[in-house]
N, C-alpha and C positions, 0 to 999 in steps of 0.2 A: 850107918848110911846118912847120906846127910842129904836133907831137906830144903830142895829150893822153892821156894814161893813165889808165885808171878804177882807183880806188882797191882795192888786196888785201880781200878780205873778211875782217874780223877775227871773236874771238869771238863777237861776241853776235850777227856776222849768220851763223854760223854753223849748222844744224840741230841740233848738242848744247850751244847756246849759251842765253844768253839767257831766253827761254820757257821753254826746259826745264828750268832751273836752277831757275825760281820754282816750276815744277810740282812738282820733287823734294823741295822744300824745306818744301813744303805737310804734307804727313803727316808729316814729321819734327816739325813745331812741333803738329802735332794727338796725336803720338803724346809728343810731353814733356809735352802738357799735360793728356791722362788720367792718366799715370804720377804727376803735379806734384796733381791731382785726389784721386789712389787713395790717396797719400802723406798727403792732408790730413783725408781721411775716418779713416785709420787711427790717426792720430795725435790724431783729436777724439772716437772709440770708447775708444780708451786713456787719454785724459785724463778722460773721463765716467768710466769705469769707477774707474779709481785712487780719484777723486772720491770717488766712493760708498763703497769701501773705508773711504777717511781718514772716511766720514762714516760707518760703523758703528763704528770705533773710537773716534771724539768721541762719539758718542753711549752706547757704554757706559759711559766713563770720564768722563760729562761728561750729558749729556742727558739718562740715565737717573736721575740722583738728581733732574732739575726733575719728571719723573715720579712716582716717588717723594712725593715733596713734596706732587704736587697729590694725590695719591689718600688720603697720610694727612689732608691737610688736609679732604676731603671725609668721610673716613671717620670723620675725629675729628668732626666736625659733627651726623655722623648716628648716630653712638651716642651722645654727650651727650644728645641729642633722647629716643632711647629708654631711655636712664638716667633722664631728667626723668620719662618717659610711662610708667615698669615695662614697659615692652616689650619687652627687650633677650632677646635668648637666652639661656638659662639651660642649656637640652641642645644635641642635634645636628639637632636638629627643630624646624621653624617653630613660634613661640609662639601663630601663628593658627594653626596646624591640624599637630596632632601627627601624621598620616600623613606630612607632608612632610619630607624632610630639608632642612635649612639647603644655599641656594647657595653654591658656593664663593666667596668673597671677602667673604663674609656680616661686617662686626667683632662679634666676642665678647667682646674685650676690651681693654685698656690696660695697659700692660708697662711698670713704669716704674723704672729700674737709676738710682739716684743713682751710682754709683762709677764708671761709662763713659759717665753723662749720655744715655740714653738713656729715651725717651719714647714710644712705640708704639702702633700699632695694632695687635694682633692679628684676622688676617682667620682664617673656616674655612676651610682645605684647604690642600696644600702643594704643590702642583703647580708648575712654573715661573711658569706666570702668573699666579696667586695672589701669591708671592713676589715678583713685580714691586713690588705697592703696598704692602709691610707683612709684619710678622712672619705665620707662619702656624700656626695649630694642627690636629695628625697627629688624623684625621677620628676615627680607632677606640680613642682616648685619654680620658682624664676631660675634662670641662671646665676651663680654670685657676681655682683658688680651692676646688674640689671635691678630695674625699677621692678616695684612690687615687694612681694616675700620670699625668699629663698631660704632652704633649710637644707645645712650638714651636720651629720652624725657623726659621732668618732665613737671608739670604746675605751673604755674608764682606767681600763687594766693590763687586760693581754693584747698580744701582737702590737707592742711598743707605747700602749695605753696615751694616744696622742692629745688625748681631751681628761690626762688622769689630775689635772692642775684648772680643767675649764671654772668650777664652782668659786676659785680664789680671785677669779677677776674682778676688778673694783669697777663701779660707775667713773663713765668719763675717759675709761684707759682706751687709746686709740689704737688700730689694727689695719690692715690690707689685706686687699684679696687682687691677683695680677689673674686676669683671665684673657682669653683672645680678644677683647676688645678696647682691654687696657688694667690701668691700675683705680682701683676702688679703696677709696679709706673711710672708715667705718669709725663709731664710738659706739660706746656700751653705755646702754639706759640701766640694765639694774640686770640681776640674776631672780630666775623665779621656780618656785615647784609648782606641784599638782596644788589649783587649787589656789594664785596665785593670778591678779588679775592680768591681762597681757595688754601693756600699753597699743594707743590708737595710734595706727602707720600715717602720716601727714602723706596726702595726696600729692603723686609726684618723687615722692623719696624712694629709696627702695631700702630693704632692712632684710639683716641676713641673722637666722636663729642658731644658734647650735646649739645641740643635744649631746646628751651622754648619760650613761648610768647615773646615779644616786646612790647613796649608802657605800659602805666596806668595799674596798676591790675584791672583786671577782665571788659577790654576793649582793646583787643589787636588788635594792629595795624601792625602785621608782624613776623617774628620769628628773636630772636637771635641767634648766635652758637658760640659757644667755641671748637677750636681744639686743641687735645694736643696730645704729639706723646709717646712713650714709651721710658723711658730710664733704662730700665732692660730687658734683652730678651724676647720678645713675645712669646707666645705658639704655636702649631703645632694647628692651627683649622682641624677639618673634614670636610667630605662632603658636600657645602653647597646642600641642597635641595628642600630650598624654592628661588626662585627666585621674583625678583620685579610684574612680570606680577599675583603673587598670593598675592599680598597684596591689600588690600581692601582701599578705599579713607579713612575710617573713622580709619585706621592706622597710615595715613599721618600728619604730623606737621597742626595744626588747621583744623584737620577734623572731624566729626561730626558722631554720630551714627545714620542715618535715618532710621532704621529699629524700633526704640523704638517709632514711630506714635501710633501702635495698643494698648501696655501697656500702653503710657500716654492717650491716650484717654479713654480706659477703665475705670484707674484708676484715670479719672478725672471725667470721670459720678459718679462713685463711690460715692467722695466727695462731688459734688452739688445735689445728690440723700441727702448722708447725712447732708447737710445742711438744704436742706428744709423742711427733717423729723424733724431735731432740732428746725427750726425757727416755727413749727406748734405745737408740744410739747410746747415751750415757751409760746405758746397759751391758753395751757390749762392747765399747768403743772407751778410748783413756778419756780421761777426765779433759786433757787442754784438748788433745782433736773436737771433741765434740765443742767444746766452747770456741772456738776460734771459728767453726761452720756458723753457731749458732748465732754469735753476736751479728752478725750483717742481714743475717734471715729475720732474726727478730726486729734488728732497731727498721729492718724499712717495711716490717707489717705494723710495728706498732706505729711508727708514725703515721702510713695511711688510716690507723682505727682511726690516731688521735686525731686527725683531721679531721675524720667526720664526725666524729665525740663534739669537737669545739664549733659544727655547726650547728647542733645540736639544741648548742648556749645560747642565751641572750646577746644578738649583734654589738649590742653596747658594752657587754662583759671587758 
């Protein structure tokens, strides 16, 4: 008789074989692959961001002078205009209606230094964003070209750094300033810091100061000034009708606009709102789809942060 033997039950016919093994193995691959997930979101939130970073810094050192550029270019167009028309501002007050004070970024006039090659717009008012497009003239000051003192700011470094060359001015180097009431030539008495006596204005002249940061670009350690006086008759100024007690801090040589907290924070939720939509797309969406959304979402929320970041700065920066 012969003897058939059924065969030993191996592992997989086993009850912790087999089946069970694909079961366990189940969560293991669902759970590397949220982890594989969480890893790639965090890592495309981190890259957004950094992003934005490098693109506030290209944009100070780089974006902000094509800014620059276009506003004097606009600016220069539209006071030639009212150079041609006698419309041009002559005070601190609209030429159509003397109640009104002049807007700030109003052009007053044209700054023009042959010895650092320098060709300007002066706008009214000195604020950070004023300073953005163009030299600015301090509101509670003479007009340039007018008897008395008058004082423009520029800033040292960003947005096209029009006063980044003012400290190399020698004594004696002559300059213009063409406002609505004409052309003004100036010379330079001496350059001075904090601390630093400020020559006596002879009665009857008028003398135009300019300011700008001090120290390293785009890390200033104090303000420099440049005085120079008139050597052509000054002009008859008006009324003045702003006084010092109406100028705000964020007017003042290295003063700041604290008012722009609400907009930068806003439009800084904005951006980490849209980064994180981006880094969770990247999740489930190809790699160029999601960048090709991304890049236009990002670069026009970081530039409004970085706008308000650079008001943030010192106006003279």
């Amino acid at each position: 008789m012969t003897v058939v033997q059924s065969p030993k039950p191996g592992p997989a016919d086993s009850p912790s074989g087999g089946a069970s093994g694909v079961g366990t193995s189940q969560p293991k691959l669902q759970s590397s692959a949220r982890r594989g997930r969480a890893r790639l979101v965090a890592s495309t939130l981190v890259l957004s961001l950094s992003a934005c970073l490098l693109g506030f810094v290209a944009w100070m050192t780089i974006g902000s002078r094509l800014y620059y550029d276009r506003v004097q270019h606009n600016d220069y167009a539209s006071f030639r205009s009212e150079l041609a028309q006698a419309t041009a501002p002559t005070g601190p007050t609209d030429p159509a209606n003397a109640k009104k004070l002049l807007p700030p970024g109003t052009p007053v006039a044209v700054l023009s230094i042959p010895e650092i090659g320098l060709n300007a717009v002066v706008l009214q008012g000195t604020t950070s964003d004023v300073l953005e497009g163009g030299l600015g003239h301090l509101r509670d000051t003479a007009m340039p070209g007018q008897a008395g003192v008058s004082e423009i700011l520029g800033r040292r470094a960003a947005y096209g750094g029009p006063f980044a060359r003012l400290s190399s001015l020698s004594p004696g180097a002559v300059f213009s300033v063409t406002s609505g009431q004409g052309v003004t030539r100036y010379r330079v008495l001496d350059v001075r810091r904090a601390g630093d006596v400020v020559p006596q204005l002879t009665r009857g002249k008028g003398r135009l100061v300019l300011g700008t940061a001090d120290g390293p670009p785009f890390a200033p350690t104090g303000v420099v000034w440049v005085d120079a006086d008139t050597i052509t008759a000054p002009y008859t100024p008006p009324a003045m009708v702003i006084s010092a007690s109406e100028i705000s801090p964020s007017e003042l040589p290295l003063g700041t606009e604290s008012g722009v907290w609400l907009p930068l924070v806003l439009w800084a939720e904005g951006l980490l709102l849209a980064a994180l939509a981006i880094a969770w797309l990247r999740s489930h969406w190809g790699r160029w789809q999601t960048w090709t959304v991304a890049v236009p979402v990002l670069g026009y929320l970081g530039l409004g942060v970085a706008d308000q970041v650079a008001r943030l700065l010192p106006n003279l920066m």
